[in-house]
C-alpha positions in Angstrom: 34.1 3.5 -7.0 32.2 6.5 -5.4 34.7 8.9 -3.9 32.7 11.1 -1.8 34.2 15.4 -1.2 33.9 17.2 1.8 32.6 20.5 0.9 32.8 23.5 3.0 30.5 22.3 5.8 32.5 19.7 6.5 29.7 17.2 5.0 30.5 15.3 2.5 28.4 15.3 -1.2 25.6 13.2 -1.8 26.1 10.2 -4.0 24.8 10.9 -7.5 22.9 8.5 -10.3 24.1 7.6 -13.4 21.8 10.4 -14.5 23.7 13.0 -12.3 20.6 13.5 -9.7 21.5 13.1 -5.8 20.7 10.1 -4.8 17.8 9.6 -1.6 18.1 7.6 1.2 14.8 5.5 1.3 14.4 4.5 5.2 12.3 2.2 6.1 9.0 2.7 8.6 9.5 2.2 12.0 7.5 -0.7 13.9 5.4 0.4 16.6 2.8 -1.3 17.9 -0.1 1.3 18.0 -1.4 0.2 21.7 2.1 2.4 22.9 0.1 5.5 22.2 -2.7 4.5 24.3 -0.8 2.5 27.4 2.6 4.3 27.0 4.6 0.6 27.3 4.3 -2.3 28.8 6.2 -0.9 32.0 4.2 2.1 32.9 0.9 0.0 32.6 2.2 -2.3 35.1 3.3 0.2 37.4 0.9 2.5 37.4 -2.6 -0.3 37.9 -2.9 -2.7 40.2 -5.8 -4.6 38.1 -5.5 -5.4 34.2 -8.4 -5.9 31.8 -7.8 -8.2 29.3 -6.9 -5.9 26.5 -4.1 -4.4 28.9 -2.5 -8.0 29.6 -2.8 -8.9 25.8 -0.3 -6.0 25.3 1.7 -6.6 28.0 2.6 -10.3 27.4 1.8 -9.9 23.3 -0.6 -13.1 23.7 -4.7 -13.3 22.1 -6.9 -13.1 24.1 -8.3 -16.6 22.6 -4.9 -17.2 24.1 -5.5 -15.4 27.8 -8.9 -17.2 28.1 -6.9 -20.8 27.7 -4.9 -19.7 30.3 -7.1 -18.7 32.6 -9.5 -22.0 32.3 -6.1 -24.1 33.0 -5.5 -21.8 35.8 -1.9 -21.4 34.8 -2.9 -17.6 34.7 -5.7 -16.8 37.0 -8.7 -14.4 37.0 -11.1 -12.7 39.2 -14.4 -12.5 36.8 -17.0 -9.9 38.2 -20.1 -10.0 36.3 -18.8 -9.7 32.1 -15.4 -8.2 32.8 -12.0 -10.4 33.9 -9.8 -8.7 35.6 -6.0 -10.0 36.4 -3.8 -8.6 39.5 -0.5 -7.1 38.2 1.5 -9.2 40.6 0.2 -12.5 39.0 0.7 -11.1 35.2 4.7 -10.4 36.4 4.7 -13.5 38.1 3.8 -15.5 34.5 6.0 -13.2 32.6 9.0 -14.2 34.9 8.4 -17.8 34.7 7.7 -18.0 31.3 11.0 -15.6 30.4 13.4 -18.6 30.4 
């Protein structure tokens, strides 16, 4: 057994190898999904749009879009398609994420 000694600092010693080197605490990466950088979370891009894209409601409700499209063609979460683009109204993104929270 490792007995550990404060030093002076109040901190106590590294734990050495057998070899006598201090031993490093390996830590491992932290997951982040890299979309955070670009919406900030979840939260702020609901709050601050009133009409999602589908690459913003992918993040939000962490589905693919194969995934969204399904949705939308059952109309269990609807759509507004103007020309190429889909757009979905914040209020019915929360409203799926509510019901589907259970």
């Amino acid at each position: 057994m490792i007995e550990h000694v404060d030093d002076a600092s109040g901190r106590g010693e590294p734990p050495m190898s057998s070899e006598g080197a201090p031993l490093r605490r390996i830590q491992a990466p932290r997951l982040m999904d890299p979309r955070d950088q670009l919406y900030g979370s979840p939260e702020l891009l609901l709050a601050s749009k009133e009409v999602l894209l589908i690459p913003e409601v992918s993040y939000i409700t962490r589905l693919g879009e194969t995934k969204l499209r399904e949705l939308r063609e059952s109309g269990e979460l609807p759509a507004k398609k103007e020309g190429r683009s889909v757009r979905y109204r914040t209020t019915v993104v929360l409203i799926y994420l509510g019901k589907n929270d259970k």
